[in-house]
N, C-alpha and C positions, 0 to 999 in steps of 0.2 A: 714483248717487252718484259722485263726480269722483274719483280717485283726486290723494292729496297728493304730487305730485311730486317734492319738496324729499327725501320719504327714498328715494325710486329713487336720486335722485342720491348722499343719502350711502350707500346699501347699494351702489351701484357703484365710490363711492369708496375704502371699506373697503379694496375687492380690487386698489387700486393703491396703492404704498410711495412714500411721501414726497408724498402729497398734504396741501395745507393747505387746511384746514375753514374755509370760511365760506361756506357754504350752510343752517346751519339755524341757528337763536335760542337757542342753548343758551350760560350765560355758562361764561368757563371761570375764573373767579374762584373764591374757596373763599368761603362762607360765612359768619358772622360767627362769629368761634371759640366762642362759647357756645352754638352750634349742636351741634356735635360734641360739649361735654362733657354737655348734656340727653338727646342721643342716646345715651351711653354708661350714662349716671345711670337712664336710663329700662329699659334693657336690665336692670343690675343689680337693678331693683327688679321683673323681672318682668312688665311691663306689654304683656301679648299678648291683653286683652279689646277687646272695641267700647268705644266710648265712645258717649253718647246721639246721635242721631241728628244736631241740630245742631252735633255738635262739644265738644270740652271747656270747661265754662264759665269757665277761667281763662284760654282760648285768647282765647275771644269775647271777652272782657272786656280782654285785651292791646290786638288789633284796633282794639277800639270807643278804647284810652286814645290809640290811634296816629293817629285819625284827629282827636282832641286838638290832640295834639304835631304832627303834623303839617300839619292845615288848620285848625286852631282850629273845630272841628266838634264837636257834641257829636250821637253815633252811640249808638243805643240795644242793649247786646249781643244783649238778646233779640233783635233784628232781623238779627243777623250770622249768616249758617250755614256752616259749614266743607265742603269740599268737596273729590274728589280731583282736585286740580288744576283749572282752572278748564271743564274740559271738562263737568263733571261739574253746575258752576254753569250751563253756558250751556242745557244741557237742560230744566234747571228753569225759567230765566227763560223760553224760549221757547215752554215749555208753555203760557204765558196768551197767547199771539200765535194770531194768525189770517195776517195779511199785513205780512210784513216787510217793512223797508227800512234798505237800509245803501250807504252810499259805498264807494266802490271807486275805484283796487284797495283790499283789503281782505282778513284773514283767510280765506282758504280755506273751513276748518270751519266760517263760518258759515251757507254758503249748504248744506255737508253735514249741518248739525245739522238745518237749518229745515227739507229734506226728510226726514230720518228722522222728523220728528214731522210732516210733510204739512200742511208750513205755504207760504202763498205768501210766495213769495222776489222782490225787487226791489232791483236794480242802479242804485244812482243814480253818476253817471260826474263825479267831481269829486275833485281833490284836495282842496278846503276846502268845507265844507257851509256853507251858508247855510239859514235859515227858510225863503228862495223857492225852495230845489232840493229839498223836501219833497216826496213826489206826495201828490194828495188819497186819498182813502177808505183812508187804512192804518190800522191800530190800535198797531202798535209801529216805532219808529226804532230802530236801532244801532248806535251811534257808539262807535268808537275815538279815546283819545288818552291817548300819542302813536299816532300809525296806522306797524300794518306794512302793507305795507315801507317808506312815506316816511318814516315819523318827521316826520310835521306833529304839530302839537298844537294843540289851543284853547285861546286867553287865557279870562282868565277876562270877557271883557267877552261874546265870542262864544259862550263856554259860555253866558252868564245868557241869550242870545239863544235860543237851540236851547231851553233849557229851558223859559223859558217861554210859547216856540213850541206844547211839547208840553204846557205842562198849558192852554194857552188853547183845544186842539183836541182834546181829550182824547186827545193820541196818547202809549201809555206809553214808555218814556225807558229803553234798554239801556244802559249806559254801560260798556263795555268799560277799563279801568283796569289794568292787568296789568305795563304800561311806569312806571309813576309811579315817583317818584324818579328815573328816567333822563330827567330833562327838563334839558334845558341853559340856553334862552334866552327861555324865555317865562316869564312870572305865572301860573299855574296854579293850580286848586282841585279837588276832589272834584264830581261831578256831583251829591250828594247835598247841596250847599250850598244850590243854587238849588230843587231838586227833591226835594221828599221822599218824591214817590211811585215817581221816578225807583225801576231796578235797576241795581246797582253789583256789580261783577264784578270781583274780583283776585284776587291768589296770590302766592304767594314763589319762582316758578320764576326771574325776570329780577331784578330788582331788587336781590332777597334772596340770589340765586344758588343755588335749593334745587332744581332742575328736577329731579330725579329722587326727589325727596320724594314727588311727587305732592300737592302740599297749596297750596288755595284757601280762599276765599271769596267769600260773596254775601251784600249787605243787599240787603233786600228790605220794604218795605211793611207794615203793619200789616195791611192787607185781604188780604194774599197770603200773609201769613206760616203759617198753620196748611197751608195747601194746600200751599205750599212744604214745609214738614217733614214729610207726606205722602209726597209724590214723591224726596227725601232717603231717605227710611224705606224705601221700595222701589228708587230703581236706585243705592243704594251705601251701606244700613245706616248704616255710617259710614265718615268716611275715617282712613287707618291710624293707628293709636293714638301708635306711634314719630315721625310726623312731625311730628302735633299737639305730642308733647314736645316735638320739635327745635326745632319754631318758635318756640313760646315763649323761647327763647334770640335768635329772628333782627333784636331792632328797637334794635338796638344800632349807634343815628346815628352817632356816630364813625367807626364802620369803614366803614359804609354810605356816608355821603360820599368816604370813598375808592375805594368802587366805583363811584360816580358821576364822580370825577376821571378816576379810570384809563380808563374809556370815552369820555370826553370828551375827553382826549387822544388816542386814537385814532380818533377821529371828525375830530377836526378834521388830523390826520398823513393818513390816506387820503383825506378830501376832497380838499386841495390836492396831492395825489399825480395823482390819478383825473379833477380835475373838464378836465382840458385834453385829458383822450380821450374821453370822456362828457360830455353834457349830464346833469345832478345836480340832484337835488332836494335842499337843504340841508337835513339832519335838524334839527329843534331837541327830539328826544329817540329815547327806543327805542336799537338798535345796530348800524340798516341803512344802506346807501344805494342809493337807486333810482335805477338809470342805464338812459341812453337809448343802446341799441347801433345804432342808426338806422344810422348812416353804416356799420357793417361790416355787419351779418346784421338782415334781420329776422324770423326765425326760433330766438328765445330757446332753444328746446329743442336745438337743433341746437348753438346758440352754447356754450351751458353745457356740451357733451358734448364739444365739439372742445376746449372750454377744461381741462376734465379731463385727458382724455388727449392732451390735445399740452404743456400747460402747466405739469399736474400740481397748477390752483388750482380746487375745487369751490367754484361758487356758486350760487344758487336763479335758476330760468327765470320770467321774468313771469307767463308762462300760469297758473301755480300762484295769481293773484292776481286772476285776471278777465281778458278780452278784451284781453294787456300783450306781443304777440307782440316787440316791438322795446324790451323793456325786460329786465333783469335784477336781480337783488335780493343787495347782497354783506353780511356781517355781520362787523360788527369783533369778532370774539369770541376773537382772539388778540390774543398781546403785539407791542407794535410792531415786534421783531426778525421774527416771523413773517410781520407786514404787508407789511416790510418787500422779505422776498423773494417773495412774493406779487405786489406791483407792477412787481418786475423782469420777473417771470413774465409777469404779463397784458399789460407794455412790449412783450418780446420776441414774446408770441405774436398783440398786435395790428399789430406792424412785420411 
């Protein structure tokens, strides 16, 4: 198993004073303030039992109203299961896989998950997937969107494509979901529009801003579902009871569109900062940008490290992404003042 580089870098970080963090995907936004009073309400009321294995049914049934409100989708709660964090979901879905395939770069943990459970793992090398960059004999695909680190995303024309690519070949349909709501400039949908048999994978770590909650979700299939709350039932009883409260507080769209503003403000302030010293894949969601350090190092790991301690600015090394040695991964997860001196930093230490 690969070790996730991203926290070598922030545990080295830790031990240097005045470094600015944008090496991992943690938002530093606060939550929707109903968050905190459920959190508090839930404490007072005592709530330190399990909850049933798929989750609190007032949770599921928020979820299922969200994918409503949100993609005009009508998502059945029984089909929703709560999860700690979405790590917790990708084990489960992966359980029904034999021979994966997923685009790259891409998630890290997903080629770590697919070997804990000794499943074959396949790298398809494309920033945008198409139906013909499929390989044959697989049983499951994996898609991200928006994808870290690029922050591409699929329209919803090219979603309806992929999807049903895979119910015409019987190949099941992962669909990674976790970035949603941080999309900028595409038409977007739920992969579960096209695809029913699709699995759909989210959480409240980014979007929602809850990353240390630990609290996910997975729909999943009618044919899957008992098997699924099975495997729930054994590697994680339930997930924490406090968070399941907090969440229930978290879909509160007002504020949430201003955590989608505020990001996209700073997406679009570091692009035009960065893209005249890097070649730049333009994000149209997520809160990366993948830069090409071609012209200085190509030795990502080396880059990141001199850029630490000479610069005092941590960011994520390609490698951590797939075979990306001349690329690096930076996240806007500060306020533009911190970007701010951030790009003086990386000025000064690429002159």
């Amino acid at each position: 198993m690969k070790p996730f580089i991203v926290m070598d870098i922030v545990k080295k970080a830790k031990e240097i004073e005045d470094v600015i963090h944008l090496e991992i995907g943690e938002p530093d936004l606060l939550p929707p303030p109903g968050v905190k009073k459920a959190l508090q309400k839930a404490l007072k009321e005592n709530r330190f039992s399990y909850t049933p294995s798929k989750g609190l049914p007032e949770l599921r049934e928020k979820i299922a109203a969200h994918y409503k409100v949100f993609y005009n989708i009508d998502v059945n709660p029984n089909n929703i299961l709560i999860t700690t964090g979405t790590s917790t979901a990708f084990l489960i879905a992966l359980y029904f896989s034999n021979k994966i395939a997923t685009p790259t770069p891409g998630y890290p943990c997903y080629e770590n998950f697919a070997k804990l459970e000794n499943k074959e793992f396949i790298k398809i090398k494309t920033y945008k997937l198409t139906p013909q960059d499929i390989p044959q004999n697989i049983d499951t695909l994996l898609i991200s969107s928006p994808n870290n680190p690029t922050g591409s995303v699929y329209n919803k024309n090219k979603l309806k494509e992929i999807c049903e690519y895979c119910q015409n070949n019987n190949i099941t349909l992962i669909s990674d979901e976790l970035y949603h709501g941080l999309i900028y400039e595409e038409d977007y949908t739920s992969t579960v529009k096209y695809n029913k048999n699709a699995i759909v994978i989210n959480g409240f770590s980014k979007f929602f801003c809850m990353p240390g909650l630990r609290i996910g979700w997975i729909i999943v299939p009618d044919k899957l579902l008992r098997e699924a709350e099975i495997i729930a039932q054994n590697i994680l009883i339930s997930a924490p009871i406090l968070s399941q409260y907090a969440a229930l507080e978290a879909f509160d769209y007002n504020y949430l569109e201003s955590v989608k503003k505020e990001f996209k403000k700073r997406k679009d302030f570091l692009y035009e900062e960065l893209k005249e010293l890097f070649p730049i894949t333009k994000p149209k969601g997520a809160f990366y940008l993948w830069c090409d350090i071609s012209e200085y190092n190509n030795d990502s790991l080396k880059f990141c490290n001199e850029l630490l301690t000479e610069a005092k600015v941590a960011v994520t090394p390609g490698i951590d992404f797939g075979d990306f040695k001349n690329f690096i991964r930076i996240a806007y997860t500060k306020d533009i003042k911190e970007l701010e001196i951030a790009v003086k930093r990386i000025k000064k230490f690429l002159n």
